[in-house]
N, C-alpha and C positions, 0 to 999 in steps of 0.2 A: 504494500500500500504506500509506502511514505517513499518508494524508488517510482512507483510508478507516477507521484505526487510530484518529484522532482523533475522525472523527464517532460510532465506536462508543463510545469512552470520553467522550463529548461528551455522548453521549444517555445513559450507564449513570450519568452523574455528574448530569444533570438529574433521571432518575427517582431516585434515590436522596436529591436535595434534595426533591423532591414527599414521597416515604416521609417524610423528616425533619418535615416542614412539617407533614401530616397530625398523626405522630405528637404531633406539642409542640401540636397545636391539639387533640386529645382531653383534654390534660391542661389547658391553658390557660384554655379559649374556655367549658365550665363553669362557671368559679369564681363564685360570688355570683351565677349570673343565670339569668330565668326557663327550663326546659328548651325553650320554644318559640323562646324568640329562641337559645337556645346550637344545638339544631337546627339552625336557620334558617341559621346562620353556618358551623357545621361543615359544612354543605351547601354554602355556595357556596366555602368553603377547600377542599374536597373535588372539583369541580368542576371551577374554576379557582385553584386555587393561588393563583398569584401575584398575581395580579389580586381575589383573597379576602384573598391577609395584607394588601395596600396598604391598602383599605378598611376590615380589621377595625383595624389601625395607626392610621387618619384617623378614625373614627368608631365604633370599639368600643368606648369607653370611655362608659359613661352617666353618667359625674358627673364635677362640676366639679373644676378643680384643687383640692386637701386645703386649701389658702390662705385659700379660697370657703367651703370649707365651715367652715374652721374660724372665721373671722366669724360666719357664720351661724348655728353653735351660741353664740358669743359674747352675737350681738343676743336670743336665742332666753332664755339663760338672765338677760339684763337683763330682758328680759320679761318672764318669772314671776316674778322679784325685786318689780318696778312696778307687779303685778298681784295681787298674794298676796291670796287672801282672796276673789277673786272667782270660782271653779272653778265656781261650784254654780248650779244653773236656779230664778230666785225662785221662791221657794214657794208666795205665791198665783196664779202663773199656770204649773204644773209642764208642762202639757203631755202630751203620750202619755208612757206608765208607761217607754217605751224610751229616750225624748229623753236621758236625765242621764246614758245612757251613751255615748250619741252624743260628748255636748258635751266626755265626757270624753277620751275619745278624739284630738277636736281638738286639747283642749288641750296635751295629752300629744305629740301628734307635732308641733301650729303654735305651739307655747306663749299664743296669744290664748285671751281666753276669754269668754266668754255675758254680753253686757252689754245690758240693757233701758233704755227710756227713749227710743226711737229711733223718728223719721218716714222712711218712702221712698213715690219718688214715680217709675214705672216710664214713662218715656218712649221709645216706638216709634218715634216718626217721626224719620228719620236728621238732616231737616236739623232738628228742634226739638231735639235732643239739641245739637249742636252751639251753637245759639242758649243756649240753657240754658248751657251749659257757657262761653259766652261773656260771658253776665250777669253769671255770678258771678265771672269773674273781673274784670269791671269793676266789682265790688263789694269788692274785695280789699281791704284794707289792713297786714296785715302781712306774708304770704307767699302762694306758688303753687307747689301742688308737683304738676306736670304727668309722667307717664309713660303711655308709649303704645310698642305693639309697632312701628308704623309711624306716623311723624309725617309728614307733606308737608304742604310753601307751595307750595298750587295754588288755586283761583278760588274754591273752596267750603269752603275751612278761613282765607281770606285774613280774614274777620272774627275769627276765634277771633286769629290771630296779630296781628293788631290790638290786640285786645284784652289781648294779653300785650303789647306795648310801651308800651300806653299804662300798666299797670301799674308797669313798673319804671320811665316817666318820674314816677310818682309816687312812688318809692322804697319800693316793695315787691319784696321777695327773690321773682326769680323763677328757677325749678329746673326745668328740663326734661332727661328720660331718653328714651331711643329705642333698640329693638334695633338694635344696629350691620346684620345681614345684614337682619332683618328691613325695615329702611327705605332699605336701600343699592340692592331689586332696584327701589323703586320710581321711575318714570320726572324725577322731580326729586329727586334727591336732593342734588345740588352746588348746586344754586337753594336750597332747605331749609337747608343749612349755613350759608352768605351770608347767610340771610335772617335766621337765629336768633343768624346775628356782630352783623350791625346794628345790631337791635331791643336787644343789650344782655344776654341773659339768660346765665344760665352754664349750661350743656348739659355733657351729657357722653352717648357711647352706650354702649348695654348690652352684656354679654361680647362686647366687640370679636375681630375675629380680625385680626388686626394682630401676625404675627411679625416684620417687622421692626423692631414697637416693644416685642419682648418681653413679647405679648399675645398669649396664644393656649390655645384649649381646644378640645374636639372642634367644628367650626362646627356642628352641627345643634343643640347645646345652649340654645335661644336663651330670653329675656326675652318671655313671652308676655302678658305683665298691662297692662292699660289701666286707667287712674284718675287724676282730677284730685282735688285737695284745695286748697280755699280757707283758708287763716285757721284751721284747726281746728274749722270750722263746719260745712261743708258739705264731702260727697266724691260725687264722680262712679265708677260702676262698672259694667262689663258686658265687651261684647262688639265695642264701635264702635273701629274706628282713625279715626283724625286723618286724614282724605285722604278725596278724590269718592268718590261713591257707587261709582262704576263703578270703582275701583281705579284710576285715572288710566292704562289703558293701551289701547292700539289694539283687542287683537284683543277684548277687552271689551265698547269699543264697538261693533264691526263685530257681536258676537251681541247687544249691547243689556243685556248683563248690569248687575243692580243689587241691591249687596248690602242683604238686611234685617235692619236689627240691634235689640239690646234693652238701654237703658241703666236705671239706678236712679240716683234723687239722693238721696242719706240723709242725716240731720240727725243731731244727737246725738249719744251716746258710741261708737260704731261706727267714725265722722269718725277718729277717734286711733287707730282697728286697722288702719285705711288709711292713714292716714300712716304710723304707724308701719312699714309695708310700704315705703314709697317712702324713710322713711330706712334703710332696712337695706339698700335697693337704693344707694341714693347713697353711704351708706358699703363697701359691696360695693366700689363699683368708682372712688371717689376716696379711699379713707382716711379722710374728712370725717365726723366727729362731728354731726351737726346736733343744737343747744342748743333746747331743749323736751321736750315728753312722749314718749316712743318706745313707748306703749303707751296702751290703752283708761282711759279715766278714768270717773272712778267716777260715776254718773248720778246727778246730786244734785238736776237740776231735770229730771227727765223727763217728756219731748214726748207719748209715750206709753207702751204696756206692750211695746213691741212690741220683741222678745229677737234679737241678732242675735250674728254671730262668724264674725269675718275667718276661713280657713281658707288661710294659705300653703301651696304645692308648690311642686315643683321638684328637678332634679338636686343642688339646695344643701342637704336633705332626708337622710335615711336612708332613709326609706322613700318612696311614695305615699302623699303622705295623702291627694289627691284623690280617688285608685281606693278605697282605704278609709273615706273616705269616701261615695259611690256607695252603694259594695256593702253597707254597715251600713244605710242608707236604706232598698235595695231589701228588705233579710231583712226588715226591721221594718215594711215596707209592709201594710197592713189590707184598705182597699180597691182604693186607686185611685194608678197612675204613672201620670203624663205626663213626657216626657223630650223634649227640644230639643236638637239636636244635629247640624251640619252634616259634623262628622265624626266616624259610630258604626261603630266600628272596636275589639270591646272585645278585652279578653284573657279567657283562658280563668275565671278568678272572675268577673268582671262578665257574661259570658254566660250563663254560668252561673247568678249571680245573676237575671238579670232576667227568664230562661225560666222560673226553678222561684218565681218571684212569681206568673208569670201561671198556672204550672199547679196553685200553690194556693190558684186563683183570685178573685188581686187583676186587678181591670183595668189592663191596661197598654197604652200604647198610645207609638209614636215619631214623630215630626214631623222631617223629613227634606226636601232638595231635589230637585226632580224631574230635574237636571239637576246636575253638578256642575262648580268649577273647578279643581280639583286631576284629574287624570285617574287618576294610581294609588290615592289616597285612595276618590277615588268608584267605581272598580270591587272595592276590597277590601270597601267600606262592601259593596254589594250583594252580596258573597259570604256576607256572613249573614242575609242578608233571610229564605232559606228556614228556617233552624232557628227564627228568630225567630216568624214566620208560622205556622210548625205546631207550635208552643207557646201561640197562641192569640194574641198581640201583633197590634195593629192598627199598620200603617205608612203614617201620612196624607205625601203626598209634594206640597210645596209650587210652586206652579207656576212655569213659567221663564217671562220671562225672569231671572227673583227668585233671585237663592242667599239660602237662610234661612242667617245665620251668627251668629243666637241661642243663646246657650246657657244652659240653666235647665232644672229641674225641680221640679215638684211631688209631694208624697207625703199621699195622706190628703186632708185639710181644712185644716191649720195648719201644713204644713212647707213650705220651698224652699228651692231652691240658686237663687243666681245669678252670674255672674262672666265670666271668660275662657276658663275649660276647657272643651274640648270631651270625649267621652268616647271616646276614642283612644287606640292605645300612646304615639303622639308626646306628647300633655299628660300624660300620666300619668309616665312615665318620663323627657324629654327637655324638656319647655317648665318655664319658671318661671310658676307661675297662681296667680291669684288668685280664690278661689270665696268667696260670705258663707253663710253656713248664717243661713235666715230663720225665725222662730217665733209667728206672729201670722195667724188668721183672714180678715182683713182683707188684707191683703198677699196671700196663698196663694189667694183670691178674686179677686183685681186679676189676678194671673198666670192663672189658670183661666180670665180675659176675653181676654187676648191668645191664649191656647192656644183657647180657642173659636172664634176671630177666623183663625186659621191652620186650623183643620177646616173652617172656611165655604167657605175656599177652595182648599182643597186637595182632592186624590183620591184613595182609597182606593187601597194597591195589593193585590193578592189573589195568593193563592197560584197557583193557576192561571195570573194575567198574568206572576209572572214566572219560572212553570217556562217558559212558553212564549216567553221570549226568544230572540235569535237566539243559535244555538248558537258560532259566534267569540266573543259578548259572555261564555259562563259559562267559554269558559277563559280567556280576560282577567280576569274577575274573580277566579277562583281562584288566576289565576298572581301578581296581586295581591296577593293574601293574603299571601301567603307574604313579600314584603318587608316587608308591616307587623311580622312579627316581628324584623326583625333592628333592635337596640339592643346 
């Protein structure tokens, strides 16, 4: 009688904490966030409970501790102090009639702003980027300011890391950044550490999750931006991490997977909007003031006409700027998108946006992997293949065993993105990225040859091929979906 007394006041007292739990999570789980990821979330606290508060407790929060951000409005507002005066798109080269509101926009949410004078030189091939990026740092002579989402000392970066000790044996400041999880899953990463004691340089990783050192923020938060900067000279940007093609891991190689990436080397006054990114990172997460320009300098002997502007993201941010960025692109679009992108995964604006481009028919077209490596990514990506497709969008799908993990786009004849961000809820709300907003002819022609060069070899997917997928694959894809909202 009195066990059977307990398990009924046992179970009257669990469902009435489930009751509680719901309740506080309708008022909670709401506040400041988009209604698809609040959904998403009151669905699995609804669900499983307990198993829902743990998760929404670990990873519900989409921004960085107030600490983070309040640097980061700090470096923000040195910014536009450093840069007064340069808001505006030069006049004899203005650009489409929408550009000046674009540029505004940026500037207003990344504080950079639209500086001209500037060369880029877009390099494909994964091991010349590397080679390239290892030039100039044997070219160095007064700094190296290196960050990368994933860095490894393995057999195909061992030149590059060469080349930063021979560096600092010549008494040049060299600065290396690294996503702490981001580099931690890869297969050397205690060889990487060792190797980067050595050689001498002063490193430090990005939003560490290290609570027992009284470091910690949601882990999925992570430092998504790759870029080197010489000297103030020259800066490296894209899409490449620092590690083998193949991701340095087994089951990689056993399918022969080999990532394709796309970097830029830019010269000029732009050089200082990328630095100044890697010191707002270095000061992020040492304290460390780095002594020089923390902003674009002002083009007094310009390379060419050609207009460019860092665009920082990230959780450190108020808003997306990257998604708002995107989606002001795509309204203003004329003729022609092309969009690069290994993970298209958009939210409800961006899809929105780039269906009602094509049905007020601009040609739009997305370049995609035929295969993916992330497996819940790449079945959510396919869950919008069909809206996209009967919207009119063409979806060239690049063949395995190649993951494209390029990311850029062209708009028109004279616009691009390039950078880190993919167009995903993850970069947009959750990674820190770095995208350039490009303004030049020539440049937007150069990309139009690589995007040529990926339609040569890719295949069309059609509506038809993939209503007629295997029926387990489209509810995998949908049931996919559904985690991409929760942030």
């Amino acid at each position: 009688m009195d066990l059977t007394w307990l398990l009924l006041h046992s179970t009257l007292a669990l469902d009435l904490l489930g009751l509680a739990v719901r309740v506080v999570a309708i008022v909670v789980v709401p506040v400041n966030r988009r209604p698809t990821s609040a959904m998403a979330w009151l669905m699995a606290i609804f669900l499983i409970p307990y198993l829902g508060v743990i998760a929404f407790l670990l990873i519900g929060n989409p921004k960085l501790p107030a600490h983070r951000r309040r640097k980061q409005r700090e470096v923000n507002q040195m910014i536009l102090e450093r840069t007064k005066g340069m808001e505006d798109v030069p006049e004899d080269d203005p650009g489409p009639a929408w550009l000046q509101s674009v540029v505004r926009l940026n500037r207003n949410l990344g504080a950079m702003p639209l500086v001209t004078g500037n060369h880029a030189h877009l390099i494909e091939d994964y091991e010349g980027s590397l080679q390239a990026m290892t030039d100039a740092i044997d070219g160095a002579s007064t700094y190296v300011h290196c960050e990368f989402y994933i860095l490894s000392s393995d057999a195909t970066t061992a030149p590059f890391f060469d080349a930063l000790e021979r560096a600092v044996e010549r008494g040049v400041a060299v600065k290396v950044l690294f996503d702490h999880i981001g580099s931690l899953r890869t297969p050397k990463y205690r060889r990487t550490l060792r190797h980067l004691r050595r050689i001498g340089v002063e490193w430090h990783p990005m939003l560490p999750v290290q609570p027992y050192r009284g470091r910690y923020q949601r882990p999925d938060l992570r430092n998504h931006r790759k870029l080197l900067v010489v000297d103030g000279d020259v800066a490296f940007v894209g899409s490449q991490n620092l590690i083998d093609r193949s991701y340095d891991k087994r089951s990689n190689r056993r399918r022969g997977l080999q990532w394709q990436e796309l970097m830029v080397r830019f010269e000029g006054p732009i050089v200082g909007g990328v630095n100044a990114l890697f010191v707002t990172d270095w000061f992020s997460e040492t304290d460390e003031e780095l002594a020089g320009e923390i902003g674009p300098v002002d083009p007094r002997e310009a390379l060419t006409s050609l207009e460019c502007q860092v665009v920082p993201s990230g959780p450190g941010f108020d808003g997306e700027n990257n998604l708002k960025l995107f989606n002001a692109l795509l309204y203003n679009a004329a003729e022609r998108i092309s969009i690069t992108s290994p993970y298209f995964v958009p939210d409800e604006s961006l899809l929105e946006a780039v269906t009602t481009a094509a049905q007020r028919g601009v040609h739009v077209e997305l370049f995609v992997s035929e295969i993916g490596d992330q497996p819940l990514v790449f079945h959510a990506q396919r869950s919008y293949y069909e809206a996209l497709l009967r919207a009119g969008i063409r979806i060239w799908q690049y063949p395995a065993p190649y993951i494209l993990h390029a990311k850029h786009l062209t708009v028109d004849d004279d616009i691009a993105v390039i950078g880190s961000s993919n167009m995903d809820m993850r970069s947009f709300g959750l990674n820190m990225e770095l995208s350039v907003l490009v303004h030049g002819e020539t440049f937007a022609s150069e990309l139009r040859a690589v995007e040529d060069h990926y339609r040569s070899i890719s295949t069309e997917l059609t509506l038809e091929a993939h209503l007629g997928r295997n029926p387990v694959a489209k509810v995998v894809d949908n049931l996919a979906r559904l985690t991409s909202a929760l942030q």
